[in-house]
Every structure is written in structure tokens, then in C-alpha cells.
C-alpha positions in Angstrom: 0.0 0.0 0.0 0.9 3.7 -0.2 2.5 4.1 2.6 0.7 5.8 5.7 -3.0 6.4 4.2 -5.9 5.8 6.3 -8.1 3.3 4.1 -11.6 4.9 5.3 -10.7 8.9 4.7 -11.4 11.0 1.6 -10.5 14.5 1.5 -12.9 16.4 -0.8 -10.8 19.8 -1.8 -13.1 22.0 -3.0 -16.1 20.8 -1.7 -19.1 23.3 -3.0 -22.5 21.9 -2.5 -21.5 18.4 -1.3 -22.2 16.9 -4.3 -19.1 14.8 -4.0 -18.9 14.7 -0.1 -22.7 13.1 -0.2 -21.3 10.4 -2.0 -18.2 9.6 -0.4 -20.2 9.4 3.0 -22.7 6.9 1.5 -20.4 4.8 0.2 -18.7 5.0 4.4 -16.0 6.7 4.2 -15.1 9.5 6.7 -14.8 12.9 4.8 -12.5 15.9 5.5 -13.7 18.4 3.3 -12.4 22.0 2.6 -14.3 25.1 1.3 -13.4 28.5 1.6 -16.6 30.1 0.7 -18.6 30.7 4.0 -22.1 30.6 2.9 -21.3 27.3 1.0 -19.8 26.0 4.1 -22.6 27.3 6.7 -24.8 25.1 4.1 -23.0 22.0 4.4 -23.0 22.2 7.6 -26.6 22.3 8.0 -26.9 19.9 5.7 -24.6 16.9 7.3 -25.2 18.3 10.7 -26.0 14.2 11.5 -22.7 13.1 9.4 -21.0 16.2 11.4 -22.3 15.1 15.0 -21.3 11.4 14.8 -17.6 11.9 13.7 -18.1 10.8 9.9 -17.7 14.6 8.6 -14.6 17.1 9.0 -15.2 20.5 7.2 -12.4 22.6 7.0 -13.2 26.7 5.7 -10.5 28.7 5.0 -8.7 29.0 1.5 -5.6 26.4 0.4 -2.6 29.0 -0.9 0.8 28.5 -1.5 2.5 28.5 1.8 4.4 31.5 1.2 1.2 33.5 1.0 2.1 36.6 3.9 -1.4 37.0 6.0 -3.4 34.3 8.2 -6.2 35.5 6.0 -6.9 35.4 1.9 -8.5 37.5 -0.5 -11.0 35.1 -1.9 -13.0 35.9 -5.1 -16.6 34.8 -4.5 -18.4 34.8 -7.6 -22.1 36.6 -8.0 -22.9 34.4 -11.2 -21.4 30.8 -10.4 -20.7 29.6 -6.9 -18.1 27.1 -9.0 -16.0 30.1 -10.2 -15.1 30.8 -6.3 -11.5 31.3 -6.3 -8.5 32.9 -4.3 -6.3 33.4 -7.7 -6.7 36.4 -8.9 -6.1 35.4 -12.3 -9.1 33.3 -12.4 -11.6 35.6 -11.0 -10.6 37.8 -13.8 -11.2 35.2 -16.4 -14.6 34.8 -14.8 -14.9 38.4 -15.4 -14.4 38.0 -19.4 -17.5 35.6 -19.0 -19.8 38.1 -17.0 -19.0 36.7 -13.8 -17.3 39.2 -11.5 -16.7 38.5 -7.9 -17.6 39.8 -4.5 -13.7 39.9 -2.3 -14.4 38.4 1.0 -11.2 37.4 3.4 -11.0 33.8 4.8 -9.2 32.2 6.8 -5.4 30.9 5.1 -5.0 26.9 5.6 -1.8 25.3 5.4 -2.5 22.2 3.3 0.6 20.4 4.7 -0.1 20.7 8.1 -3.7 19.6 7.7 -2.2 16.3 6.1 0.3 15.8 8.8 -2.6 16.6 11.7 -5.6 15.3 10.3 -3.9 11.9 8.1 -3.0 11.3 4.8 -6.7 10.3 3.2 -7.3 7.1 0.8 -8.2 9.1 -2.0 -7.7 13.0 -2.4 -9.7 15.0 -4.7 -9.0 18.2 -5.4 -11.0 20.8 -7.4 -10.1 24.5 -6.6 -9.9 27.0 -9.1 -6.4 27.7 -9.9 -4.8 26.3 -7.2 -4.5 22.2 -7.9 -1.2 22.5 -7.7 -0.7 23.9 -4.1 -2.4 21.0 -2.9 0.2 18.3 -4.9 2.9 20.2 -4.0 1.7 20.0 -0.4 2.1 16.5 -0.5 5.8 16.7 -1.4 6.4 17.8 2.5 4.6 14.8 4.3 5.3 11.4 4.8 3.0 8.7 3.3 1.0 8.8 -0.6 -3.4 8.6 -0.9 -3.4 5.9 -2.9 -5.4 7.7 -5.4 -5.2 11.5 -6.6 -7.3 13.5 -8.7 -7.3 17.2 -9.9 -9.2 19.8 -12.1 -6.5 19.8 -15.1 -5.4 23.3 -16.6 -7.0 23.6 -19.9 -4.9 26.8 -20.8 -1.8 25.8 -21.3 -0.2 22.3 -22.1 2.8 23.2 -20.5 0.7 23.9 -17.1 -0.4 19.9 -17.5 2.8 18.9 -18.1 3.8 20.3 -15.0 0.7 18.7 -12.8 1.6 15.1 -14.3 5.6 15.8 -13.2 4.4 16.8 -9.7 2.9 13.7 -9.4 5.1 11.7 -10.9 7.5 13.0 -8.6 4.9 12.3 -6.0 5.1 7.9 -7.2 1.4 8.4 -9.0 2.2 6.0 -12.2 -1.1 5.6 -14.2 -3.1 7.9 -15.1 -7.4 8.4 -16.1 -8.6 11.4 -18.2 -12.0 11.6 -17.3 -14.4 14.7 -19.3 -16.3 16.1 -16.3 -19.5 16.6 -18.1 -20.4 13.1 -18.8 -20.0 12.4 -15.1 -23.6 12.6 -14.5 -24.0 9.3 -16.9 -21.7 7.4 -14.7 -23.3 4.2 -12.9 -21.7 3.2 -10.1 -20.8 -0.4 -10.4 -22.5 -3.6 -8.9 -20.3 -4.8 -6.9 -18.5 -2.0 -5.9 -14.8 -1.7 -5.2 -14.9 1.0 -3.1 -17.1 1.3 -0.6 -20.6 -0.1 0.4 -22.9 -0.7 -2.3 -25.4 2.4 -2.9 -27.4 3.6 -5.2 -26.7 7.5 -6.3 -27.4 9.7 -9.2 -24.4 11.4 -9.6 -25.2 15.6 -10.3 -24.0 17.7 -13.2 -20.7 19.5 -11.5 -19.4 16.2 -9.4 -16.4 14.3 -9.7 -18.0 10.7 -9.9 -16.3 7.6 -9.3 -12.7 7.1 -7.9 -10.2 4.5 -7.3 -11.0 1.0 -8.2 -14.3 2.2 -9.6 -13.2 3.9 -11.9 -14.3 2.2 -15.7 -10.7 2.6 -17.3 -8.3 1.7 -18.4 -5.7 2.7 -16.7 -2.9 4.7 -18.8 1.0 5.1 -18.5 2.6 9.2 -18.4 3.3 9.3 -22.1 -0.2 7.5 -23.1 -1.9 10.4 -20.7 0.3 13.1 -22.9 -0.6 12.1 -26.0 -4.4 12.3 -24.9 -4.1 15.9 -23.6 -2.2 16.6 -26.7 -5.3 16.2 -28.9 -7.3 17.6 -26.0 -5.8 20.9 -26.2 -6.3 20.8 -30.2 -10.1 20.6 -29.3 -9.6 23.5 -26.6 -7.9 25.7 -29.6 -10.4 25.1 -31.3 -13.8 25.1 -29.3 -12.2 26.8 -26.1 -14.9 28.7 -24.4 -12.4 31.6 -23.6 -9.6 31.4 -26.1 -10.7 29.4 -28.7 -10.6 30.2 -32.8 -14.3 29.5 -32.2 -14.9 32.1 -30.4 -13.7 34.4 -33.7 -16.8 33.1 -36.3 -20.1 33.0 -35.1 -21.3 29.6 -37.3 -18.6 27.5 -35.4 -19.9 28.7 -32.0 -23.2 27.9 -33.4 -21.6 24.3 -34.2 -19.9 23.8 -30.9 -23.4 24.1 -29.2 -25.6 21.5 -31.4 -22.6 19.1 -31.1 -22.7 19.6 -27.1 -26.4 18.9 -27.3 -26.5 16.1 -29.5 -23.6 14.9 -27.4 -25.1 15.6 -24.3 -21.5 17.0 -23.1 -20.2 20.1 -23.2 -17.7 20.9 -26.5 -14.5 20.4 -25.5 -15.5 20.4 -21.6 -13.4 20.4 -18.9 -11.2 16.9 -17.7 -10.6 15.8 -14.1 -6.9 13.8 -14.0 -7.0 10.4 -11.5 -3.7 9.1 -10.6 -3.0 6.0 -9.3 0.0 5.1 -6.7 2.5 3.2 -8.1 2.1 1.1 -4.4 -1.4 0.6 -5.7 -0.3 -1.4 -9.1 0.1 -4.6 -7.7 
């Protein structure tokens, strides 16, 4: 195993809503789950108070930054449009801008990813989805002892390079195989029967979650350069159809294209990918 996890922890980085948190306590695990935005956080806790009072739920608020961020407290962009968009990069919230999103400035607490791994235990599977900051979290894991088994981020879909660099992180980090999974066909995901991961459940996964993990994932699994070749011809798509840099966006009949593809596809054109690593400890 990868050494020093705790087999019945998740962290969920980024939780929003809960729709992946919900899941993960279903299926039994005990969640530690971070979210920076208050009212988002206030929610949650309302809405696993029961999860919360029995020991199954850990949320976290505060904002994950690089650890040579200088205040206990961050400038966090909390978006009026998209509660998604919530970010404490600044670059991000204006990109959200270019979209008609702009963003309320609220401080939060400042967390210190490393420290919560060395306090709190190094979880079974980490996922982490926070706007523009992926990479803190990976980077976090560099200064602990012990690997989750499995890993999954929010990949750049700006720059290959930016990819490149999240894949060498976690190589670096012993994660050897790889999943590319396009987030908007998670709601079609069924969980399987029987389940690797977990107890067996039923669950609709919603529009916006992460889906299945680990063992449950449907495959296969892929090596570094098979991942790189696939985000190669990802990023051709996002020149192409990008949302917010694509050639696209430059003749009206393409856009016009990009949307009756999404719908007959019933995913959006290119979308957005989640990367899940596996520890090389976990190959067996």
C-alpha cells in the first residue's frame, strides 16, 4: 500500500454543495472536506449536521494558498454568477470576469494544506477541485510522509505546458497511471455492482461532481506518455472550441456548431477533464 494512508478517509478539496462529499459518506468513508466560501460552508453544515455530529464529517473553511502566502487570512473571489467560479487566484476571478462573472472579495481564513495532512492523516483518496490552485495541494504533498493511494485534480486547460507540469508533480509524487476523465459526462456514470470502493449504494451522480474514484473507476488505466498524447489532442479541441480562447470564439457559425454538437452529445464541446492518478504502491 501507499505508505501511511488511512483506508476509510477521503478529502474532498473543494467541496461546494457536497455533491461529492454526499457520495463519499454513503459509500462510508469519513470525509474531511475544505471550502473556503462561508455561505457554501454554513450550508453544508446544515446539511450533514448528523454526518458532522457522529464523527463521519470534517469541514475545514478557509482557502488552500501557497504556503508563502504573507497574511493568516486570503482575499478570496466569490463569484455573483457561479458559486463554481469561487477562487482565491486572482487570475481566475478575472477570467470569470471575461465571462460576466465578476466576484464579491471576502477574506478567509489561510490553511496550510501540509499541516492539515500531517494533523488530520494522509486520506485514501484526495480529490481536489479549486480553481487555480490544484497544484498547491500536490505540492503540499511533497512535505509529508505517506501517498493517498489515489489523486485526482481539475486539469489546466490553458496551457499544455501547465499539464505537463501537474503530471511531473505527481510523478515526482510515485502516481504511475493515469485516467482522463471529461467532467461533463459524469452525470452518466453508474456506479458499479459490486462496488470496489465502498458499500454498495445507489446515487445519481449531479452535473458538476467528480464521480467515481479509485478502483471504480471504468478505465483503463494509462501510463505518463499514453496520458500526454491524450491531452495533446485535448488541447487541439480546446484551440479550437475553447470557451475563452478558442478560434471559435472568432466566427459565429462554429460557435453555433460547438453548441448543437454539445447537445446532441449531451457533453459540453470540449469540456473540462478531471486527471486520476494511481500510486504506483497501488499497481500490484
Amino acid at each position: 500500500m501507499a505508505a501511511g494512508y488511512l483506508r476509510d478517509l477521503i478529502y474532498d478539496v473543494g467541496m461546494h454543495k457536497g455533491e461529492d462529499t454526499e457520495f463519499y459518506l454513503k459509500k462510508g468513508f469519513r470525509v474531511i472536506a475544505f471550502e473556503a466560501d462561508s455561505d457554501l460552508a454554513a450550508s453544508a453544515r446544515t446539511k450533514f449536521s448528523d454526518y458532522i455530529e457522529n464523527g463521519k464529517l470534517i469541514i475545514v473553511e478557509g482557502a488552500i494558498v501557497d504556503p508563502s502566502y504573507p497574511a493568516d487570512t486570503v482575499e478570496f473571489y466569490k463569484n455573483n454568477k457561479n458559486t463554481l467560479w469561487g477562487t482565491a487566484s486572482p487570475y481566475f476571478a478575472e477570467r470569470n470576469i471575461t465571462f460576466g462573472a465578476e466576484s464579491t472579495i471576502i477574506r478567509v481564513p489561510r490553511i496550510d494544506f501540509a499541516d492539515c495532512l500531517a494533523k488530520l492523516g494522509i486520506p485514501y483518496y484526495l480529490k481536489i477541485d479549486i480553481e487555480g490552485m490544484d497544484t498547491v495541494c500536490l505540492r503540499a504533498l511533497l512535505q509529508v510522509e505517506g501517498r493517498p493511494a489515489y489523486v485526482s485534480i481539475e486539469s489546466d486547460k490553458r496551457d499544455f505546458e501547465e499539464v505537463a507540469e501537474e503530471l511531473e508533480i505527481l510523478t515526482r509524487l510515485g502516481y504511475m497511471r493515469f485516467q482522463v476523465i471529461q467532467q461533463t459526462t459524469v452525470h452518466r456514470q453508474v456506479i458499479p455492482h459490486p462496488s470496489q470502493e465502498g458499500v454498495a449504494i445507489e446515487h445519481v451522480f449531479n452535473r458538476g461532481a467528480s464521480g467515481l474514484f479509485g478502483k471504480d473507476l471504468p478505465g483503463p488505466w494509462k501510463t505518463l506518455d499514453q496520458v500526454r498524447d491524450q491531452y495533446k489532442k485535448i488541447f487541439v479541441d480546446y484551440k479550437i472550441w475553447g470557451e475563452d480562447f478558442g478560434l471559435a470564439q472568432k466566427f459565429f457559425p462554429l460557435k453555433v456548431v460547438r453548441k448543437g454538437l454539445s447537445i446532441l452529445l449531451d457533453r459540453r464541446i470540449p469540456g473540462w477533464y478531471d486527471t486520476h492518478a494511481k500510486h504506483s504502491s497501488e499497481l500490484g
